[in-house]
Backbone as CSV, one residue per row, in Angstrom:
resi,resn,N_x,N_y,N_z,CA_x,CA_y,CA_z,C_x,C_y,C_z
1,UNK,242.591,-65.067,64.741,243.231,-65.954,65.679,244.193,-65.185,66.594
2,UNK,245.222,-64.313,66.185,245.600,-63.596,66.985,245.450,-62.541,67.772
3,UNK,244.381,-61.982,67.026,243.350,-61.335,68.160,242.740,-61.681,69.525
4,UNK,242.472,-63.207,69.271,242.039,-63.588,70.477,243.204,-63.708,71.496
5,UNK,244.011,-64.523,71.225,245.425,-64.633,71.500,245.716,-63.498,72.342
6,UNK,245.976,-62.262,71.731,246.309,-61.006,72.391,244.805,-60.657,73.418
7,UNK,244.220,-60.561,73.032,243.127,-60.624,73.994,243.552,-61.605,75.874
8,UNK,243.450,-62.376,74.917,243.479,-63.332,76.252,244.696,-63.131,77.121
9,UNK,246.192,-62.622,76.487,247.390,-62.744,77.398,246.940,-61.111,77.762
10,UNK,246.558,-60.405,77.345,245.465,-58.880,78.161,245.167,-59.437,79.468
11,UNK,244.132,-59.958,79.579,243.312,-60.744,80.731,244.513,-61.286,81.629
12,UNK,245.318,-61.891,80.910,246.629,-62.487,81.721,246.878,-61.529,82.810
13,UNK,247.225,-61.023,81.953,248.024,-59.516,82.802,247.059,-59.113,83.970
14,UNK,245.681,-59.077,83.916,244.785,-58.752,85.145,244.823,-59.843,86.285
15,UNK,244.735,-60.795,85.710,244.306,-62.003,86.583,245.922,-62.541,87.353
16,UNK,247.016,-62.480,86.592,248.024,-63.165,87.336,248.711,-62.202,88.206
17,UNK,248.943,-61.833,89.769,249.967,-61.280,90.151,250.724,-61.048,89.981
18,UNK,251.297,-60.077,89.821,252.945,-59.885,89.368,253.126,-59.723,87.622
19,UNK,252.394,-60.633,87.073,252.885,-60.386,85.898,252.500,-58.749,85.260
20,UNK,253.466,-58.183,84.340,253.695,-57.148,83.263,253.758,-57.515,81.945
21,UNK,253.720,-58.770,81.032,254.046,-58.562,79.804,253.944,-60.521,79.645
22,UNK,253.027,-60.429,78.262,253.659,-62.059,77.824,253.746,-61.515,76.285
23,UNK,254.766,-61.886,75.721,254.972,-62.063,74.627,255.562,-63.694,73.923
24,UNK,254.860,-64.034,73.085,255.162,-64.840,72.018,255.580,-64.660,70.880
25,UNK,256.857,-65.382,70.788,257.704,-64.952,69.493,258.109,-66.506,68.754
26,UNK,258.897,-66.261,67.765,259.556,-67.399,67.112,260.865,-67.563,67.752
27,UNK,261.134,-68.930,67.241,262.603,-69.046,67.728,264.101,-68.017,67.573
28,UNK,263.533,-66.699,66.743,264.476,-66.122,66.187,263.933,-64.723,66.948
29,UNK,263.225,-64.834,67.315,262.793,-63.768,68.337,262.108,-62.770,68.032
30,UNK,261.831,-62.677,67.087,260.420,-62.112,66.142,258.938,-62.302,67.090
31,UNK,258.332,-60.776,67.780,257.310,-61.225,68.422,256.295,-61.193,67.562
32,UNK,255.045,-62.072,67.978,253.785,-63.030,66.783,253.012,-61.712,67.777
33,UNK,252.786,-61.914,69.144,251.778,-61.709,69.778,252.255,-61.307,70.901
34,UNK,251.470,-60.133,71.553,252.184,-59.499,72.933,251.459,-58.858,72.931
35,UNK,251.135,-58.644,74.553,250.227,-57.977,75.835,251.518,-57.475,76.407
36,UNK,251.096,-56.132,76.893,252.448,-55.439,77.864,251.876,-54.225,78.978
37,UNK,252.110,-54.649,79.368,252.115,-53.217,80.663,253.360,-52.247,80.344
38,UNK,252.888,-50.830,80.773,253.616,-49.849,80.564,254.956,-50.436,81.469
39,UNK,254.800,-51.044,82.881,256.013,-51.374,83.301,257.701,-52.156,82.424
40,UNK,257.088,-53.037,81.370,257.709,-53.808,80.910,259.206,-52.636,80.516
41,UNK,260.334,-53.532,80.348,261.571,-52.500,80.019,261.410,-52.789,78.635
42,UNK,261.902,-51.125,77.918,261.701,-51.825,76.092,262.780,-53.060,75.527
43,UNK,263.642,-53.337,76.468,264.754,-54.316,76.533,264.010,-55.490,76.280
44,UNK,263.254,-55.968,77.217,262.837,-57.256,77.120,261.516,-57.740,75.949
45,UNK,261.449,-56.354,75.576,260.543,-57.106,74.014,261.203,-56.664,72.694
46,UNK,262.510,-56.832,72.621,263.523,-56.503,71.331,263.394,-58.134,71.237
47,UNK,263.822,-58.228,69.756,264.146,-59.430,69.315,265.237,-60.320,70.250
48,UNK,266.611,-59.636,69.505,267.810,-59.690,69.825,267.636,-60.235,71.854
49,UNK,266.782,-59.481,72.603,266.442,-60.365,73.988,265.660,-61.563,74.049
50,UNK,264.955,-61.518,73.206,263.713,-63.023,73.029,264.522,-64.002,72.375
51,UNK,265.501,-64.059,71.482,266.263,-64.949,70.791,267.080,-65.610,71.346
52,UNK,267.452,-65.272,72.462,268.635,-65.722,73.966,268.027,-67.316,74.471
53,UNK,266.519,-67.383,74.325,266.328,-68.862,75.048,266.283,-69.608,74.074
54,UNK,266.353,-69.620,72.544,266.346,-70.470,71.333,268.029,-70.386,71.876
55,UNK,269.042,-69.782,71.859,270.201,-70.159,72.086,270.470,-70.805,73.308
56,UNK,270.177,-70.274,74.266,270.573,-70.819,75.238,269.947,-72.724,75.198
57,UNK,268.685,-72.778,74.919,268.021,-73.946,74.746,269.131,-75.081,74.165
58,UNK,269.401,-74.503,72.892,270.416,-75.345,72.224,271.809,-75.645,72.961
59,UNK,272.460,-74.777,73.633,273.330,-74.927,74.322,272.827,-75.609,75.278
60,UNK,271.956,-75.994,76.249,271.694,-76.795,77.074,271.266,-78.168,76.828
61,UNK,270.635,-78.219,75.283,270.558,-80.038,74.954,272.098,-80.529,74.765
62,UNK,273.283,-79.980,74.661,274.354,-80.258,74.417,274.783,-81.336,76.085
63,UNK,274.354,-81.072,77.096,274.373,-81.069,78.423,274.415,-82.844,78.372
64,UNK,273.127,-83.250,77.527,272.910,-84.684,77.406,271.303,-85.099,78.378
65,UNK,270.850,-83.714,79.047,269.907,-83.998,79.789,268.323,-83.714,79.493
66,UNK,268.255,-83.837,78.456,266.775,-83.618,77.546,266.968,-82.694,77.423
67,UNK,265.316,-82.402,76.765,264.973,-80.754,75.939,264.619,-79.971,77.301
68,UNK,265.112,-78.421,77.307,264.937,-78.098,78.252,263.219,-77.089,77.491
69,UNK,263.137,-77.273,78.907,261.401,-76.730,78.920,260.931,-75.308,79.084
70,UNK,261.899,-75.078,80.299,261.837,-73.208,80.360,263.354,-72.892,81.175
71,UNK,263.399,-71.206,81.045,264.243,-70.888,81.666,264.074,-69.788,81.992
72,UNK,264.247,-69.612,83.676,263.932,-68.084,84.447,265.111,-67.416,84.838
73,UNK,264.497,-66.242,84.365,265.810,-65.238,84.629,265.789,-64.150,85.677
74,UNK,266.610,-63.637,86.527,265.982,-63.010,87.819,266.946,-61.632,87.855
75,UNK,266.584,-60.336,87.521,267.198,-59.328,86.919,266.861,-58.476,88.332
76,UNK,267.609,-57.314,88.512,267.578,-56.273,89.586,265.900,-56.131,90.383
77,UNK,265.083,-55.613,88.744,263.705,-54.881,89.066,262.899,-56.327,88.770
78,UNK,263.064,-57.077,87.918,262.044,-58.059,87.419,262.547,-59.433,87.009
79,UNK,261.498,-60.270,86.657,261.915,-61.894,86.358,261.418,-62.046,85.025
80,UNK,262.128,-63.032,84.210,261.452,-63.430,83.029,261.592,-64.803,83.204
81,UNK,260.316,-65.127,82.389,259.988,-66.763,82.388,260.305,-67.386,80.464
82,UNK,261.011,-67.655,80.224,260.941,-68.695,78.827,260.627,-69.965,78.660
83,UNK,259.252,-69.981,78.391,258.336,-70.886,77.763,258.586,-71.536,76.476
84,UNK,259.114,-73.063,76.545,259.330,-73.878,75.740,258.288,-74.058,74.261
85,UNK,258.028,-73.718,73.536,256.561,-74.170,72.530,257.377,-74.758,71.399
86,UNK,258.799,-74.806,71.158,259.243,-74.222,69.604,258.513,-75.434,69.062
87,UNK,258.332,-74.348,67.395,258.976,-73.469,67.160,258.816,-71.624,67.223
88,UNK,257.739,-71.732,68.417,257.597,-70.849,69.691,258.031,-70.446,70.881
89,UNK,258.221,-69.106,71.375,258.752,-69.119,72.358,258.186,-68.508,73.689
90,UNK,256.934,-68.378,74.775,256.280,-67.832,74.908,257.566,-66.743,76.793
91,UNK,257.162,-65.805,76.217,258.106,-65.133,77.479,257.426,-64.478,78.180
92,UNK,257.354,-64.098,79.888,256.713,-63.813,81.117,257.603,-62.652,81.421
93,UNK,257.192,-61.686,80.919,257.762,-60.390,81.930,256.853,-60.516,82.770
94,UNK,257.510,-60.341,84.271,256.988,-60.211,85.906,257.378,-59.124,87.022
95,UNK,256.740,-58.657,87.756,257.685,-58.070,89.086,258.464,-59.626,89.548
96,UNK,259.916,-59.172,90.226,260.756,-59.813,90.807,259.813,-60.267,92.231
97,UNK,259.005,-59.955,92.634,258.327,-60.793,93.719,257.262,-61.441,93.080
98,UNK,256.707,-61.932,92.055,255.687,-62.295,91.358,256.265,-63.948,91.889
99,UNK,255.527,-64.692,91.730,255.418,-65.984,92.304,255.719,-67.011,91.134
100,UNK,257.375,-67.258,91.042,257.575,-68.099,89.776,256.845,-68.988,89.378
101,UNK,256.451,-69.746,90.615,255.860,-71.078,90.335,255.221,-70.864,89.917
102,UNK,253.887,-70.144,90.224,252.429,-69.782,88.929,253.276,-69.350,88.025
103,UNK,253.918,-68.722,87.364,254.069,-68.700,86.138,254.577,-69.758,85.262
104,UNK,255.534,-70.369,86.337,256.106,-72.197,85.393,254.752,-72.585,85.058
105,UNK,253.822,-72.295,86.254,252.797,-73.054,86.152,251.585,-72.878,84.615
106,UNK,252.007,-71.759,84.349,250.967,-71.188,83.199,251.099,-72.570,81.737
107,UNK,252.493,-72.815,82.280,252.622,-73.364,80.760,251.853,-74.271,80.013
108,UNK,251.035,-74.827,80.664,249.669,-75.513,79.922,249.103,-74.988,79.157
109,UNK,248.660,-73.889,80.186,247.345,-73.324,79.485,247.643,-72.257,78.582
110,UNK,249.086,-71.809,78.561,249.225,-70.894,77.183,249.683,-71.712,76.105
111,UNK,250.450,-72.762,76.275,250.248,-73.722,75.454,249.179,-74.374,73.935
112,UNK,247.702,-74.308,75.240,246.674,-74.733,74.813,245.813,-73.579,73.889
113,UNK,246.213,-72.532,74.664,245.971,-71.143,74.261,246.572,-70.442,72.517
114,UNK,248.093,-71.018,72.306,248.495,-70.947,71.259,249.215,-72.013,70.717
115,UNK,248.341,-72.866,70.614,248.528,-74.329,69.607,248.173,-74.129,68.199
116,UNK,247.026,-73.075,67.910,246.613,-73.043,66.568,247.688,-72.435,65.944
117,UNK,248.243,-71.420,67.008,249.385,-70.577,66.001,250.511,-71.452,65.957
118,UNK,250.252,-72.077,66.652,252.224,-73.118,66.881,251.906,-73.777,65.394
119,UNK,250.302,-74.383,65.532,250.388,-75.109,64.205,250.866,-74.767,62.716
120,UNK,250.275,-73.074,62.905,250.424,-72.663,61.741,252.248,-72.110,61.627
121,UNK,252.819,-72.122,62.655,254.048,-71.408,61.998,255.184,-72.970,61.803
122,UNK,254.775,-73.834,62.583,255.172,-75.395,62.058,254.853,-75.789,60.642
123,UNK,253.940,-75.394,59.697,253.803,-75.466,58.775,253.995,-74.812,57.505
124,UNK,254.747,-73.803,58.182,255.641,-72.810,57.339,257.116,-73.447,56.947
């Protein structure tokens, strides 16, 4: 199952502009699964960086304005996208000109893409 998984966010990386890197992790920032381009900084696939939108997330339901869904971050060289799944977290390393919206936009279909694994770590 995660073979394919990694397979497929591979292909990601060809097919979407801009993007460098998707990794899927847990809420604690433990990555499950990751595709990377040599571009990616080793920064943004440490735990301790993937664990920031499980916090930040929580700090933002405090707000009173629902569950938040994603959150983009827009750094010197590049952008990251945090993809809502929990108790998954799916993250978009990009070039800083990469076209956010397709990547908000991905969130379906990686979604759909790693539901079997969402299932299985929900049942842990």
């Amino acid at each position: 199952m995660a073979d394919d998984i990694e397979e497929y966010l591979h292909r990601l990386l060809v097919t979407v502009d801009g993007l460098e890197g998707v990794i899927i992790s847990d809420r604690d920032g433990v990555p499950v699964v990751k595709a990377l381009s040599a571009e990616v900084p080793e920064a943004a696939s440490r735990p301790g960086f993937l664990a920031t939108f499980s916090m930040a997330t929580e700090q933002a339901s405090k707000l009173g304005l629902g569950a938040n869904k994603s959150l983009v971050c827009l750094y010197d060289n590049f952008q990251v996208v945090h993809l809502n799944f929990l108790p998954l977290v799916a993250t978009l390393v990009a070039k800083l000109d990469a076209n956010t919206g397709v990547l908000l936009g991905m969130s379906g279909q990686l979604l759909e893409s790693v539901k079997q694994l969402k299932e299985a770590v929900d049942n842990v």
